[in-house]
N, C-alpha and C positions, 0 to 999 in steps of 0.2 A: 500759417507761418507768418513771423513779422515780416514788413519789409526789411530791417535790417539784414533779420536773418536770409533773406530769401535772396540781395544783393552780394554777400560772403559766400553765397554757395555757387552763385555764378560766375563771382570771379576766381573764385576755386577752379571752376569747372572750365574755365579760358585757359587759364594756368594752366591746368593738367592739358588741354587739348593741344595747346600751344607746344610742349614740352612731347605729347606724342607725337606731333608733326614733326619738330625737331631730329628727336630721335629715331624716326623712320627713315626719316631724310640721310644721317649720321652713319647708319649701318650698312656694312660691305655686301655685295651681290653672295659671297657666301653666305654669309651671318641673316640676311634678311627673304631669303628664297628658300623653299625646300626642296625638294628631289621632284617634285613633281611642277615646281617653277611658278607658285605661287609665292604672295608676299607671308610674309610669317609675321603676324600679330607683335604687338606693343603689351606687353602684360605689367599692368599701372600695380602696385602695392601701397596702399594705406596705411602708413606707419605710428603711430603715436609718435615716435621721433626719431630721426635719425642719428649718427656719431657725426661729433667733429672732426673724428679721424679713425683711420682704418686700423693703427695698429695696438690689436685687443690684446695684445701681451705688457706693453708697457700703460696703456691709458685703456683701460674695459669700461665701458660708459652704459653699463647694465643692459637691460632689454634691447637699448637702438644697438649696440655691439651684437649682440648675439644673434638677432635677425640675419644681419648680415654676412658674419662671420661662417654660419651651418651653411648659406645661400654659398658659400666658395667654394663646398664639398671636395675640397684636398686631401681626405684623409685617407691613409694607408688598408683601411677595413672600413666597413657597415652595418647596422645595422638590417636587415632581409626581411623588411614585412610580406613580403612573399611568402616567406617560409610560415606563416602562421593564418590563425582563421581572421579574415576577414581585410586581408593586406592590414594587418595590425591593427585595424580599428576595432574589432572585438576580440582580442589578445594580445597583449604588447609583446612584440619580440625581446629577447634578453638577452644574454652573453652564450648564449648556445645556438644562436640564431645570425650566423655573424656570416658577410660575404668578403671576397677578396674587392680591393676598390684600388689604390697606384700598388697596393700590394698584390700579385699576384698569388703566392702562397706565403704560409709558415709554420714553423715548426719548432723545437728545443732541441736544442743540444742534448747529447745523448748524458752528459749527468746534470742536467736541467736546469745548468748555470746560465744560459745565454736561449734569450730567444730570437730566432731567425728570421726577418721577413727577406724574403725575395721579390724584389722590386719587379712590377709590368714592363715588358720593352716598347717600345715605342711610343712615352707621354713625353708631352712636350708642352711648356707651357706658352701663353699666346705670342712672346717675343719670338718662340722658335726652339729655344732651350731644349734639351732632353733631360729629363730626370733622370739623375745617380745620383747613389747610397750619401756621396757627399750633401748633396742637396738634405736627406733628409736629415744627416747626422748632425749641419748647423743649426737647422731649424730647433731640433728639438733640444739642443744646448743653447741655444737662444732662448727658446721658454724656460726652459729650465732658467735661468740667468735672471729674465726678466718677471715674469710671473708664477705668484703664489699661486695660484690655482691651480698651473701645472707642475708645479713643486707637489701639490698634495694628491694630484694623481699618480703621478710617478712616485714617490715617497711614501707616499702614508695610506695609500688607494692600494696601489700595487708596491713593490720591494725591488726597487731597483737597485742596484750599485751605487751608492753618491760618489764612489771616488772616480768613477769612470762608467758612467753609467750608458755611451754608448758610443759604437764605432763601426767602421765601414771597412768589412773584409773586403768587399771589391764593389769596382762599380755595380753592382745593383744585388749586395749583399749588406744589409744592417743586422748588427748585432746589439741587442739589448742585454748589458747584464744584469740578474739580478742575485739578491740574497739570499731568495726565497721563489718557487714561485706560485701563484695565487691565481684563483679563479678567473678574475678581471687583467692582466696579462696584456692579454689582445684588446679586451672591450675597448681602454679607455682609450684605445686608437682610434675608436670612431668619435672621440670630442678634438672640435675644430683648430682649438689653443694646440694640438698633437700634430693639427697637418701639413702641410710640406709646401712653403716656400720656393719660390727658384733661385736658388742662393747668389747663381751668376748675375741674375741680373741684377738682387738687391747687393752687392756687394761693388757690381761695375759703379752703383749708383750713392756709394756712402759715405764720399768724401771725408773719409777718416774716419769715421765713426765702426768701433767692431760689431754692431748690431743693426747698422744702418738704420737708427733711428728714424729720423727724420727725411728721409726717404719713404720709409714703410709706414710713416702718420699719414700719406696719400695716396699709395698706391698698394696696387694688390698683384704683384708677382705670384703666382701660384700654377697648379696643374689640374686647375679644377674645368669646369665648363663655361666659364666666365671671363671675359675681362674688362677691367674699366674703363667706360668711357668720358666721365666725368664726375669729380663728387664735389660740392657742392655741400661746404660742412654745416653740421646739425640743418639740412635740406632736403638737398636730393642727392640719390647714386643713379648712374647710368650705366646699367651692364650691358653688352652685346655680344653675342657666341665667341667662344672661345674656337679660333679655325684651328688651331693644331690638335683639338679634343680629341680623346683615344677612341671615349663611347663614345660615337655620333648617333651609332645604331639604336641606345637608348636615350636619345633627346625628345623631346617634345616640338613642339615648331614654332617655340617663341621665338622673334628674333629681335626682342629688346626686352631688357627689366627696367625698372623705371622703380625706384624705392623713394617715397617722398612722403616728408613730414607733414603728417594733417590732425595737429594738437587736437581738435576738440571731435570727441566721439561720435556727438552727432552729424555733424558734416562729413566721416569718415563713414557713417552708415549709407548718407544721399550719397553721396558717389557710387559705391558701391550696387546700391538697388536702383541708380539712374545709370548705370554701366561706363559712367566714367572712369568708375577703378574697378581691379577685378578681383583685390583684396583688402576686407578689412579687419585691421587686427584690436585685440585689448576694447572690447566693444562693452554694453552694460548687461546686466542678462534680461531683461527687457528688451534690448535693443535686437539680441539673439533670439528671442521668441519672432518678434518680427520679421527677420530674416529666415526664421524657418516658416512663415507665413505669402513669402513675398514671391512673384513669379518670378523677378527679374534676377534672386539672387539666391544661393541654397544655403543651408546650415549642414556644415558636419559636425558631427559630433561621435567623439572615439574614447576610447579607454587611455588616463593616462595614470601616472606614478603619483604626480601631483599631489600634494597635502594642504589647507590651510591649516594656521594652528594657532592658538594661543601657548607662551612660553612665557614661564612665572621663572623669576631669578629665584635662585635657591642657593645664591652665596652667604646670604644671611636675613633673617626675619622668618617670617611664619613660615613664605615656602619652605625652608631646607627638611620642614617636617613631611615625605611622603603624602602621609594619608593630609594633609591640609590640600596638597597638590589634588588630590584623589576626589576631594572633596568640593572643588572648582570643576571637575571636568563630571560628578555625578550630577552637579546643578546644572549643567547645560540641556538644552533639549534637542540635539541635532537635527533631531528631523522637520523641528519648525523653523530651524535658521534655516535648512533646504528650503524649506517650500517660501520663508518670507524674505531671504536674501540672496538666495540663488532660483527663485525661480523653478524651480525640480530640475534646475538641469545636472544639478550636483547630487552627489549621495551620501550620505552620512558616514564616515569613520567611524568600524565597529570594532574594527580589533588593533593590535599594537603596529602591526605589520601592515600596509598595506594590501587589497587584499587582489590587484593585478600579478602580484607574485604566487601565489601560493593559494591554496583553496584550505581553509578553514573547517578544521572536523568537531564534531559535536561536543566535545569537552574543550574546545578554543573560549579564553577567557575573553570577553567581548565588556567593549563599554557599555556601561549604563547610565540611564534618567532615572535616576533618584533623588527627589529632595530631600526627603524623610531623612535616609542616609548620611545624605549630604549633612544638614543640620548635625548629627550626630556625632561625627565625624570632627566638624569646628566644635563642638564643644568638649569633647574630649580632650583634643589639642589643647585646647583655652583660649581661644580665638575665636570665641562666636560674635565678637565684633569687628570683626575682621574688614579694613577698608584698604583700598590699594591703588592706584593710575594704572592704565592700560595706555600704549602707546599705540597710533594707527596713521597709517600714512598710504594715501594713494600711489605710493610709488612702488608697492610691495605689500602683500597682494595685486592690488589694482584699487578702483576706482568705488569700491564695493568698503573697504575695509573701514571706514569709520561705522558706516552703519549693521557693519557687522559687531563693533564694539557696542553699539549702544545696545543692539538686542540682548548681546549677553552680560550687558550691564543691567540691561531690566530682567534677568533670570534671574542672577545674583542677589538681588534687593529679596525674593521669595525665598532664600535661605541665610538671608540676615548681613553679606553680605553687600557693603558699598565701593561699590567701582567707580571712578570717575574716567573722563576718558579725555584725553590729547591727542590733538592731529599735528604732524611734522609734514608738511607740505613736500619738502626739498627731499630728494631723491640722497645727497651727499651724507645732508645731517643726520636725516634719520639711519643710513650705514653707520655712519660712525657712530649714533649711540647705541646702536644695537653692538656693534662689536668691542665697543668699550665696556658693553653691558649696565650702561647707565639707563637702565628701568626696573620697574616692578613687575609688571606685565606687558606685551607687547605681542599686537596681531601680526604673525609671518605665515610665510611657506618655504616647507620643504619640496623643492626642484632638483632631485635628482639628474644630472650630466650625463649620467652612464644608467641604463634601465635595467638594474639587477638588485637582490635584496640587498646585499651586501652594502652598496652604495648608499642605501637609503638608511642602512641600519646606524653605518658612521659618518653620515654627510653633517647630523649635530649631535647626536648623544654619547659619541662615548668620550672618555677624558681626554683624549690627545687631538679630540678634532680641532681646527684653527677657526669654527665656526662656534664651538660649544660656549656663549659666553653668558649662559645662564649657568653653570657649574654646577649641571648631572652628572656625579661621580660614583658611578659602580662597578664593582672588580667585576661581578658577577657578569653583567653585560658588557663588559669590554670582553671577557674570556669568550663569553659565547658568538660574538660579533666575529671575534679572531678566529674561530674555529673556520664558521662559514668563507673566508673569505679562503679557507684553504682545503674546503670540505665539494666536490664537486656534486652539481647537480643529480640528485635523484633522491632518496628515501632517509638515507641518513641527514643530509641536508635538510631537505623538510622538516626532521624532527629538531633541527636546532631553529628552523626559522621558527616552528611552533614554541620554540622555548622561549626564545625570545619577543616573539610578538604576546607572550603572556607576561613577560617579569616588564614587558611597557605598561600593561595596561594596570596592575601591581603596584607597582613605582611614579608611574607616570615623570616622567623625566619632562613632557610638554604633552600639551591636553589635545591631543588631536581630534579636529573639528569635522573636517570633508573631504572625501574625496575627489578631487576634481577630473574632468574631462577637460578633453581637447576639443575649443569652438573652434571653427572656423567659417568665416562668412566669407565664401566667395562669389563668381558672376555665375549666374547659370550654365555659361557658356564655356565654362572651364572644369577640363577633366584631367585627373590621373593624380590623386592627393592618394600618398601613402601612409599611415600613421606609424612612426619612427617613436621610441621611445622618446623624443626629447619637444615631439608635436611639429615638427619647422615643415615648411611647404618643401621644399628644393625642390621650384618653380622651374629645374630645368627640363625636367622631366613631363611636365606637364602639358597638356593640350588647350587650345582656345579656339572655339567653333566650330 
C-alpha cells in the first residue's frame, strides 16, 4: 500500500472512531442499554454517498436517498422474508408474502371500490405523536403532490382514484379508492415514498408552507424505529432508537446508526475487513470475492429481481427493426460477460422474464449466443454495417458499467458490428439523457420497487411507462402486461407470465444481459440480514457481537 494511501485510511479510520465516540456519548440510557443493561453497539455504514437532504419526495438523490429512506421503515405493510426459503435469500418474497407493519390489518370493501387499512394502536413516533389515519392520509397526498414516482405507483402501478384518491373514515381507518383493483393494491405499500410521516409535527414545524418543505429537507418525523440525531448533508446521518417504537420486541441491539459517506471503494472495503465499519456498500466484484475470502468480514449473497441491460432506442434508425434488436442481444455471450465482468457472481438472463418470479418450463423461449444468426439477421435488415455509441456511466449500474460496454463492444466487432462507447461520469446528466432518450445505446438496470412480475413487466416496456424512453411500442405486450396485473397469483397467471417473457425475448424491447444478486459485505460480527425484495439491510433489526 502507498503511503498516501495508507495515511487516507487512517484518517478515515480517526474520523469514523471519533464520530463513534461521539455518538455513543450522544444516545439516551434507553436507546443505548438493552434489557439485559448492557451497552448496545455503534453500527458504522459505508456509504458511497449520502443526501443532502432527507426529503426523497420533493429532491430523490438516487441511491444515497434510498439507503436511507428503506432504513425509516414507516410503511404501512412488508414485505415477510420469513415467509419463504431461506429468509428470502434463496426465494424472494413477492406480493403474496406481505406482513401487517403501522397497518395492522386490510381488506376491500365489499364492491371492491375502496381498500381498507386499519391502523396499529399504539405508534407513536419519536416526538411522542400517535399515529392516526390523518397522519397517513397527508402523507400520501403529499407524495402524491410532490413526486412522480409515487404518482406512478398509485396511478399506473395500481388504479387509484385521482380525483380523491384517499381519505380517513376515522382515526385509525384509511380508505384508498380505486377504479379498479389489482394485484399490487397492498404491495406498493411496502415502498418507503408510501410511508407515513408524523403529520403533527411536520406541520407544527412549516411555517407556511402546505407540505412543509423545508422542514422535511432535514428532518425525519416518522413512526419507524429511528430518529435523527444529526445529518450532516452529502456526509453523515446519525440515527438513535426510536424510544416510543411499537416493535421493541423485534429490535436488534444497536444503539446508534452512523451512515457516512466514503466515496472511494477501496477504502470502503479497509474499514469494513479492519472492523471500523460494519457495512460496505456498491463495492467491485473483485473486491466481493475478497470479502467472501476475508475472516474479518462476510459476503452475502441472495436472489434478487435485479437486471442489467443494454437498451437500443427504437424511435428511429435501424433499432425500430425487431429482429436488428434480436440481432445485438444473439451477438452477446453472457456467460463470459459473467465470468469476466461480474466475476461468477452474477448469472446470465435467459429468458424475458426474470427468472426469481416464475420457473421456466421446457418450451420457454430462452436467449441465445449466436453469431452465425446474428450476422444473418443484420444482413437481411440491410445493416451489416451497422455502427452505433453506447452510453455508460458509473452512476447506474455502478462502477462496472464502462467496462461492461467495452466487452460487448468487442462481441459486436465478431458480427460486423461497431460500437463505440462514452462515459457520462455525472449521476444528473446521464438521468436526463437517458430520459430525454438522447442515445443509441446505453448500459442500465432494471430495479424493481415492488418485488412482483408485474412491476418488472411495466417498470420500462410498455407504452405508458414514464421510464420507456427508448419507444418499445407493443399492443400485444401491454395487453398481456394488463391482464397480469389484474390476474391473481397461481396457474393462469403463470401462463400469461410465460407469454410474456416469450413475445421479450421475440421482440426484444431491451437486450437483457444479467441477472443480478444481492452483495452484501458486512462485519463478521453482525447478524440478522433478511433478504427483502428491494435487497436494503433495515439494520434495525439486526444484531452486533
Amino acid at each position: 500500500m502507498s503511503p498516501r494511501k495508507f495515511r487516507r485510511l487512517r484518517w478515515l479510520g480517526v474520523v469514523l472512531t471519533a464520530a463513534l465516540a461521539a455518538g455513543t456519548a450522544a444516545c439516551s440510557a434507553d436507546s443505548s442499554t438493552s434489557q439485559g443493561g448492557t451497552t448496545n453497539p455503534t453500527f458504522v455504514y459505508a456509504a458511497a454517498g449520502v443526501p443532502a437532504g432527507l426529503d426523497v419526495w420533493k429532491h430523490y438523490e438516487g441511491d444515497a436517498s434510498r439507503l436511507v429512506m428503506y432504513e425509516w421503515a414507516s410503511t404501512l405493510v412488508e414485505f415477510d422474508a420469513n415467509k419463504v426459503a431461506g429468509g428470502g435469500c434463496d426465494r424472494l418474497a413477492d406480493a403474496s408474502n406481505l406482513s401487517p407493519r403501522l397497518a395492522e390489518k386490510w381488506d376491500y370493501s365489499p364492491d371492491r371500490k375502496q381498500l381498507l387499512f386499519t391502523l396499529r394502536q399504539g405508534v407513536q413516533s419519536p416526538a411522542g405523536n400517535a399515529m392516526t389515519a390523518q397522519d397517513v392520509v397527508w402523507t400520501l397526498d403529499r407524495a402524491n403532490k410532490l413526486s412522480n414516482v409515487a404518482r406512478f405507483l398509485m396511478f399506473d402501478v395500481a388504479k387509484f382514484d385521482k380525483t380523491k384518491p384517499f381519505e380517513a373514515k376515522d382515526d385509525r381507518t384509511v380508505a384508498v379508492n380505486l377504479t379498479q383493483p389489482t394485484s399490487l393494491d397492498v404491495a406498493i405499500f411496502t415502498y418507503p415514498m408510501l410511508g407515513v410521516i408524523d403529520s403533527t409535527e411536520a406541520k407544527k414545524n412549516a411555517n407556511g408552507e402546505e407540505w412543509a418543505e423545508t422542514y422535511l429537507a432535514t428532518a425525519m418525523p416518522n413512526f419507524g424505529p429511528w430518529k435523527l440525531d444529526q445529518l450532516q448533508p452529502s456526509s453523515q446521518i446519525d440515527l438513535s432508537p426510536n424510544p416510543n417504537f411499537w416493535d421493541k420486541a423485534n429490535r436488534g441491539n444497536l444503539g446508534k446508526l452512523v451512515i457516512r459517506s466514503v466515496p472511494d471503494a477501496s477504502t470502503r472495503l479497509q474499514l469494513v475487513e479492519t472492523g471500523q465499519a460494519d457495512y460496505a456498500e456498491r463495492l467491485s466484484f473483485d473486491q466481493y470475492t475478497q470479502v467472501d475470502k476475508s475472516d474479518r468480514a462476510q459476503l452475502i449473497n441472495c436472489v434478487s429481481p435485479n437486471r442489467d441491460t443494454l437498451m437500443l432506442n427504437q424511435k428511429s434508425g435501424p433499432f425500430t427493426d425487431p429482429n436488428v434488436r434480436k440481432a445485438i442481444s444473439m451477438a452477446i455471450d453472457r456467460q463470459a460477460l459473467v465470468t469476466g465482468v461480474y466475476k461468477g457472481l452474477f448469472k446470465p438472463a435467459t429468458t424475458g422474464l426474470s427468472e426469481v418470479y416464475w420457473t421456466p418450463g421446457p418450451d420457454a423461449k430462452k436467449f441465445e449466443f449466436d453469431p452465425e444468426q446474428a450476422k444473418t439477421l443484420l444482413q437481411q435488415a440491410g445493416v451489416g454495417n451497422l455502427s452505433f455509441e453506447i452510453l455508460a456511466s458509473p452512476t447506474r449500474p455502478g462502477a462496472y458499467a464502462q467496462s461492461l460496454a467495452v466487452q460487448i463492444q468487442n462481441m459486436l466487432k465478431n458480427v460486423g458490428v461497431t460500437a463505440s462507447v462514452k462515459v457520462i461520469p455525472g449521476a444528473t446528466e446521464f438521468s436526463d439523457t437517458y430520459f430525454k432518450g438522447n442515445y443509441q445505446g446505453v448500459i442500465y438496470l432494471e430495479p424493481p420497487a415492488v418485488g412482483d412480475p408485474f412491476y418488472s413487466l411495466n417498470l420500462y416496456n410498455t407504452t405508458v411507462s414514464f421510464q420507456n424512453s427508448f419507444g418499445y411500442n407493443n399492443k400485444q405486450y401491454d395487453e398481456l402486461v394488463a391482464k397480469v396485473l389484474t390476474t391473481a397469483p397461481g396457474p393462469d397467471r403463470d401462463a400469461l407470465l410465460a407469454q410474456a417473457s416469450d413475445l421479450i425475448v421475440e421482440t426484444t424491447p431491451q437486450v437483457y444481459l444479467v441477472e443480478q444478486r444481492y452483495l452484501h459485505a458486512l462485519g463478521a460480527n453482525v447478524q440478522g440480514y433478511q433478504n427483502t425484495p428491494t435487497g436494503q439491510l433495515f439494520t434495525y433489526r439486526m444484531k452486533k457481537g
